[in-house]
C-alpha positions as CSV (number, residue, x, y, z in Angstrom):
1,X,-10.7,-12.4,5.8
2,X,-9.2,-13.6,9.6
3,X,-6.2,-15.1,8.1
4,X,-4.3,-12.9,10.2
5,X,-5.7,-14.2,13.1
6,X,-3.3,-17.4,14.3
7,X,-0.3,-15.6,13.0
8,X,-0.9,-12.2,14.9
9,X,-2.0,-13.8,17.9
10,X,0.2,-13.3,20.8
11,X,2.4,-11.0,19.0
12,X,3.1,-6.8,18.9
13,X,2.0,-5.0,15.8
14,X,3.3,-1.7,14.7
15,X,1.7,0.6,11.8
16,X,3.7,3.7,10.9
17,X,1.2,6.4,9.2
18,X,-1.2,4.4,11.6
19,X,-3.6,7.8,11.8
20,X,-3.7,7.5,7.9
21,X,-6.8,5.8,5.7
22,X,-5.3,2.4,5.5
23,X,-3.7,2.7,8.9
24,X,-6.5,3.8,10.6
25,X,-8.7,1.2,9.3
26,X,-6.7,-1.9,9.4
27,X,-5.5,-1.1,12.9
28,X,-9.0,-1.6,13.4
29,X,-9.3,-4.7,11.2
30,X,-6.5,-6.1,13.6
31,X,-8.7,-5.2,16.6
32,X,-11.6,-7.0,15.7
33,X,-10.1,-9.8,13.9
34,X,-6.9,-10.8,15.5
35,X,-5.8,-11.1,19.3
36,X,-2.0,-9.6,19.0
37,X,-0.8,-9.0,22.6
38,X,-0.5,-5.2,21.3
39,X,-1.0,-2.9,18.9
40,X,0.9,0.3,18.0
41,X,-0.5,3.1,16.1
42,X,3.3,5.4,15.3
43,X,2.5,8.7,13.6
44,X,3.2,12.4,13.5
45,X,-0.2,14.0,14.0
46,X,-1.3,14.3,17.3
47,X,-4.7,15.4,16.8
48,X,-5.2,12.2,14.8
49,X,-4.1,9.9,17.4
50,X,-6.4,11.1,20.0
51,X,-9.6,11.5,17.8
52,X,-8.7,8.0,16.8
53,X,-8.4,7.1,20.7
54,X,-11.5,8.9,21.5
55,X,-13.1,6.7,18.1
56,X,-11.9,3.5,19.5
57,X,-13.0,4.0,22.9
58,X,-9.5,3.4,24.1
59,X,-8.8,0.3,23.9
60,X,-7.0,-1.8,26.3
61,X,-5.0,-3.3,23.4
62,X,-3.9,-0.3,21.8
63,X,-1.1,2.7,22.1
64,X,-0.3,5.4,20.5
65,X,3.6,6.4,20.0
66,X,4.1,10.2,18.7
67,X,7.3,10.1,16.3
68,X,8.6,10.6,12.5
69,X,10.1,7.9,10.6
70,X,12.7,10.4,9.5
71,X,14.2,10.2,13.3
72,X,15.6,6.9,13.2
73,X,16.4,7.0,17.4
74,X,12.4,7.6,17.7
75,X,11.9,4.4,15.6
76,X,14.5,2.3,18.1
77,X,12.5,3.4,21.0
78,X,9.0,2.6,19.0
79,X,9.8,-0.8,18.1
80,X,11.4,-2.3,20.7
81,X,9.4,-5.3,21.8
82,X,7.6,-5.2,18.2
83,X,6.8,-8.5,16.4
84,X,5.5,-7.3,13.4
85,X,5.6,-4.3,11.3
86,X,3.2,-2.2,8.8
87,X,4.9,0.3,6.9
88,X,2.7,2.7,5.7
89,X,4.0,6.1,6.8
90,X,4.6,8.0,3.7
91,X,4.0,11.3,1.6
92,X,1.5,10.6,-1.2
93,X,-0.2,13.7,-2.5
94,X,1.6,13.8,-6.3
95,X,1.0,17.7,-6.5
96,X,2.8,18.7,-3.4
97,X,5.4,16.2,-4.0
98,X,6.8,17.7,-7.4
99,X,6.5,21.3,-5.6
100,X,8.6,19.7,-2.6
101,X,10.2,17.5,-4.0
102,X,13.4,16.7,-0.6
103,X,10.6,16.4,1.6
104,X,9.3,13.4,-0.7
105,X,13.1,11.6,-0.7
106,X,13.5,12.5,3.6
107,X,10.2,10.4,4.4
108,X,9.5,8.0,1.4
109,X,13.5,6.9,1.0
110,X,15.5,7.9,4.1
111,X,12.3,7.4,6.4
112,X,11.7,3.5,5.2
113,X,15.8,3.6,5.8
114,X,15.3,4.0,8.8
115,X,12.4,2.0,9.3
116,X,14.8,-0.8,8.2
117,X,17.3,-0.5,10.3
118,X,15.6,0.4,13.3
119,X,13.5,-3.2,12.5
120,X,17.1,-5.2,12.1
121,X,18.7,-3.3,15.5
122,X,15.8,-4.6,17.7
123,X,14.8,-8.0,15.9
124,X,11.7,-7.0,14.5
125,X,10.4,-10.5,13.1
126,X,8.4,-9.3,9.6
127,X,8.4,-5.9,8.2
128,X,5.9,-5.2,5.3
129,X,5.9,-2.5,3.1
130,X,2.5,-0.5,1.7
131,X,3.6,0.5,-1.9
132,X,1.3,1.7,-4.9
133,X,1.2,0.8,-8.4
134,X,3.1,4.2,-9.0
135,X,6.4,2.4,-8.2
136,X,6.2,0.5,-11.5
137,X,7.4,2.4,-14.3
138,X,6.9,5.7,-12.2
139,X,6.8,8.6,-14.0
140,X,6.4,11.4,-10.8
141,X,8.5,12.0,-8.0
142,X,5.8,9.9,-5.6
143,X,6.3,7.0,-7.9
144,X,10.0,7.2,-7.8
145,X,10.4,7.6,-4.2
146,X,7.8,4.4,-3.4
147,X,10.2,2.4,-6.0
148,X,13.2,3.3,-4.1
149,X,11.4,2.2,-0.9
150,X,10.3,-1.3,-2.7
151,X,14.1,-1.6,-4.2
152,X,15.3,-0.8,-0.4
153,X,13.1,-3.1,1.1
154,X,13.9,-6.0,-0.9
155,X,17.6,-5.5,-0.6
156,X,17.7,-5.2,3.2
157,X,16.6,-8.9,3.2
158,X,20.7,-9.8,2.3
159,X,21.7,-7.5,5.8
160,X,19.6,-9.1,7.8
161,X,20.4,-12.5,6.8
162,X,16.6,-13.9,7.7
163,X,16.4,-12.6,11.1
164,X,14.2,-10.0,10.3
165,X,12.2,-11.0,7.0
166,X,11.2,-7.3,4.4
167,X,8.7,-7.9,1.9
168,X,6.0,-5.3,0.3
169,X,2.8,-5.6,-1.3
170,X,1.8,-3.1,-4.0
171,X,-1.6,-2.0,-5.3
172,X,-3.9,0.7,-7.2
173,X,-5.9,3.4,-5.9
174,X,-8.0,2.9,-2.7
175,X,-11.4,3.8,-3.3
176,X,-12.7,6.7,-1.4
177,X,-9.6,7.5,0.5
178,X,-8.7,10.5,1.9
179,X,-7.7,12.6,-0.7
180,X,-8.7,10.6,-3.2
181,X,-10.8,11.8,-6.5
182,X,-13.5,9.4,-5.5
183,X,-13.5,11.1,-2.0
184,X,-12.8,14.7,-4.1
185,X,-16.0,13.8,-6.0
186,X,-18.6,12.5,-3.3
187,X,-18.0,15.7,-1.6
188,X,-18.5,17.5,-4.8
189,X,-22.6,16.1,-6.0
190,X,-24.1,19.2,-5.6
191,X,-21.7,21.6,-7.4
192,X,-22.8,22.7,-11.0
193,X,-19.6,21.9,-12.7
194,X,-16.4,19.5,-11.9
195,X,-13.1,18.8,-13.3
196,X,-11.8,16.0,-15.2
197,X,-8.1,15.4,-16.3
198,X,-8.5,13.5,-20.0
199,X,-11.4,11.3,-20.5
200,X,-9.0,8.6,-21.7
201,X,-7.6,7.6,-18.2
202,X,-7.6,4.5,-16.8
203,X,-7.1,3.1,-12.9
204,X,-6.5,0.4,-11.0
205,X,-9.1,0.2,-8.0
206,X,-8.9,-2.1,-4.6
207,X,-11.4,-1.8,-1.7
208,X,-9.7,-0.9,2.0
209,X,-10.9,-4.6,2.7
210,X,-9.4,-6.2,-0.6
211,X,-6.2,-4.4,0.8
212,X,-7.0,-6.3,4.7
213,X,-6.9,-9.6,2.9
214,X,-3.4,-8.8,0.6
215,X,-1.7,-7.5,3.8
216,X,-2.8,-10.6,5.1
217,X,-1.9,-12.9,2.4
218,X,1.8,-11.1,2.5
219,X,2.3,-11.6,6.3
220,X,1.5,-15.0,6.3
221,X,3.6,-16.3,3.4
222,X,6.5,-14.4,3.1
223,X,9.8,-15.4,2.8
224,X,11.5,-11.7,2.3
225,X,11.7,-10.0,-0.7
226,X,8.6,-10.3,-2.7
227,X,6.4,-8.0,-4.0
228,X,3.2,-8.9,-3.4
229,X,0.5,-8.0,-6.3
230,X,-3.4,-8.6,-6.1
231,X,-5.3,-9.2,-9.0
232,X,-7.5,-5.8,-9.7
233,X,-10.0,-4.1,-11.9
234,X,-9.2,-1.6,-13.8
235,X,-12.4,1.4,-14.0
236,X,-12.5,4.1,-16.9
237,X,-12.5,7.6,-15.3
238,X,-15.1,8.3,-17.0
239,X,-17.0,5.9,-15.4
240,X,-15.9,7.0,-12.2
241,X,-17.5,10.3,-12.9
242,X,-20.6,8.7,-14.2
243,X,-21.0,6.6,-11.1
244,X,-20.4,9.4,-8.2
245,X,-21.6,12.4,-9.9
246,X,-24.1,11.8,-12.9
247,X,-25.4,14.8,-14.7
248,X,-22.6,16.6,-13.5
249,X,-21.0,19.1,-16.0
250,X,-17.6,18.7,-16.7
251,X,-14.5,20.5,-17.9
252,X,-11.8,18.6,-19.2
253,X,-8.2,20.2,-17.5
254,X,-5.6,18.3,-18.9
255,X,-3.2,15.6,-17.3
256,X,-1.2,17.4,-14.7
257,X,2.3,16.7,-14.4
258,X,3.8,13.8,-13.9
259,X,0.5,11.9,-14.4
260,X,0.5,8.9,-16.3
261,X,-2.9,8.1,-19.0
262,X,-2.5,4.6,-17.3
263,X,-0.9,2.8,-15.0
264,X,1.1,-0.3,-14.6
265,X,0.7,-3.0,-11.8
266,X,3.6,-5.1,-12.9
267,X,6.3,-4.7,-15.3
268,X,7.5,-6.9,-18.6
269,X,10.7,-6.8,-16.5
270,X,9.2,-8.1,-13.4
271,X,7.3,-11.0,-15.0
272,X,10.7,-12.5,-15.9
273,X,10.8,-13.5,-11.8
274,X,7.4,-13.8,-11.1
275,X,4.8,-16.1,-10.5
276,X,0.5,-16.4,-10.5
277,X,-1.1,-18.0,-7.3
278,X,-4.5,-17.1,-7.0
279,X,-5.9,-13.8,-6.7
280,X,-2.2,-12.7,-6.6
281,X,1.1,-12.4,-8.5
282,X,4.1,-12.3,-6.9
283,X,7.8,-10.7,-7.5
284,X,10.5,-12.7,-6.5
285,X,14.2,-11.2,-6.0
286,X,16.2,-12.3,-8.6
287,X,19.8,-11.7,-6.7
288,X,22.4,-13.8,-7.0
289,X,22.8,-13.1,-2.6
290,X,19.5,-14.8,-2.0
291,X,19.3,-18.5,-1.1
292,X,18.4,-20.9,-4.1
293,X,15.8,-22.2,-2.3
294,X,14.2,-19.6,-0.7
295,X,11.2,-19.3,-3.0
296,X,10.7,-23.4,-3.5
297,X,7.4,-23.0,-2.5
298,X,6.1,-20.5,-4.4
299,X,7.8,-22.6,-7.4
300,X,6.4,-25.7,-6.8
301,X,2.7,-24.2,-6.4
302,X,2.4,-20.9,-8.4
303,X,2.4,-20.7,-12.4
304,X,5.6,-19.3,-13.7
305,X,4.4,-15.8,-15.7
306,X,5.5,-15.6,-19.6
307,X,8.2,-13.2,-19.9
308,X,6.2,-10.5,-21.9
309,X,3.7,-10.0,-19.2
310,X,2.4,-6.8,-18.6
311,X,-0.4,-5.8,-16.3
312,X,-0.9,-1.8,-17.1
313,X,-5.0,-0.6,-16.6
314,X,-6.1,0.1,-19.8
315,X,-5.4,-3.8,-20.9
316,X,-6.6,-5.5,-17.5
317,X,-9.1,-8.3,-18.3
318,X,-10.8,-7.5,-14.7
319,X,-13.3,-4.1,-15.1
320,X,-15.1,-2.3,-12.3
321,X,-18.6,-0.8,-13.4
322,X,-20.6,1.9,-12.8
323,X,-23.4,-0.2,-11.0
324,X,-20.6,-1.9,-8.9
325,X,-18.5,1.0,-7.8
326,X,-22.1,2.6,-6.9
327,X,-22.7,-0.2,-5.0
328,X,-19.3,-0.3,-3.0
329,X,-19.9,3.7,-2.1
330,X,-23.6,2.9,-1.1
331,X,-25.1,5.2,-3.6
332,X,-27.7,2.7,-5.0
């Protein structure tokens, strides 16, 4: 879990949407795990920032810098010094989304523009991407604009010829994060009925701290341009219900729009350029502007994927139960 620790030590870390679940919480991962020089919590909510301050007693090692990734002059200023960046700034509810759908395409595409090019103008070493299983095969606006991001991301790897290395990792839903159904559900135990979409859905599930150790698996290994992929159970919803609110009634809604009945992790077409190492799987850029030899290592000891490969919820091989997820939200 500290194998952040020797390559963070010493240097300036940056996490945009750094008032946000998984910012929030691996900015304090970082504190107590790693000795970075500084860290730098960038967001837009104000309020956030200084319950967050008030949280973390202050801490010698930490700032707070108010901005929007949309105002690319505000990134300039934020990251100067900056070793190391955490993108994870974004727009995320699907609902609001498809009802605005600009404001979606100005944070999630033309903010992690910016984010980019504010990273290559002041030499930023690593930049690393937080993207969702929603960018594969997306079928909402949120999924779309976190694709865009992934595609952008990769391809600003070929402007900034190595100096500055862009990679992303990708994964399911966290459990019991702000806004999630988990979180929508726990505060929902002593209502007589809730709401369930279709019984039939599946979902990809990672722990904030299974998150810690991919972030941490990206930053140390990348190269620039992978898409980093952990290997994760999948959990009926069902099940999910059964696990946070038993004996609950429930009335079945329908899939809302732009829902999917299950998701996918990683594509038939991204298997073609990707490889297994452990716990993870891993996208490589397949670009004719990349360096032949740029992902040796991950050739020589990963296991090349068969080119039919599909990882998509409802076939996963990896299942999350009702007695574990219980156990994970302390409800035993």
């Amino acid at each position: 879990m500290n194998g952040l620790a020797d390559i963070l030590d010493n240097k300036v870390v940056l996490v945009t949407g750094g008032t946000g679940s998984f910012g929030k919480n691996f900015v304090k991962f970082l504190l107590s795990n790693c000795k970075c020089k500084k860290i730098i919590i960038f967001s837009r909510d104000e309020l956030k920032q200084f319950q967050i301050g008030r949280e973390m007693n202050s801490n010698d090692n930490l700032r707070f810098f108010l901005g929007d990734i949309r105002d690319l002059a505000r990134l300039e200023r934020a990251f100067d010094g900056v070793d190391v960046i955490v993108h994870a700034a974004a727009l995320k509810q699907v609902d609001t989304i498809e009802y605005n759908p600009f404001e979606a395409v100005k944070t999630n595409i033309l903010g992690s523009q910016n984010v980019i090019d504010a990273a290559i103008n002041k030499g930023v070493e690593k930049v690393l991407l937080i993207s969702t299983d929603k960018a594969s095969q997306p079928s909402n606006l949120y999924g779309s604009t976190k694709l865009c991001a992934e595609k952008l991301f990769v391809s600003a790897n070929t402007f900034s010829k190595g100096k500055t290395k862009f990679s992303c990792v990708r994964y399911g839903n966290v459990i019991a994060s702000r806004g999630s159904i988990i979180e929508v559900l726990l505060q929902s135990q002593n209502d007589e009925k809730v709401y369930i979409t279709d019984e039939r859905m599946t979902r990809f599930w990672i722990t904030l701290e299974r998150s810690f150790q991919l972030v941490s698996f990206a930053l140390r290994y990348m190269e620039g341009g992978e898409i980093f992929i952990p290997k994760l159970p999948s959990m009926k919803l069902v099940d999910v219900f059964d696990a946070v609110v038993p004996g609950v009634k429930r009335e079945i809604i329908g899939i809302k729009g732009g829902e999917k009945l299950h998701e996918v992790l990683l594509s038939n077409e991204e298997a073609r350029h990707a490889v297994e190492i452990n716990d993870y799987y891993i996208v490589l850029r397949d670009s004719k502007y990349f360096p032949k030899d740029l992902y040796k290592k991950y050739y020589m000891h990963g296991k090349k994927l068969s080119p039919d490969f599909l990882l998509v919820s409802n076939l996963n091989d990896k299942w999350l139960t009702v007695k574990e997820l219980r156990g994970i939200l302390n409800l035993e």
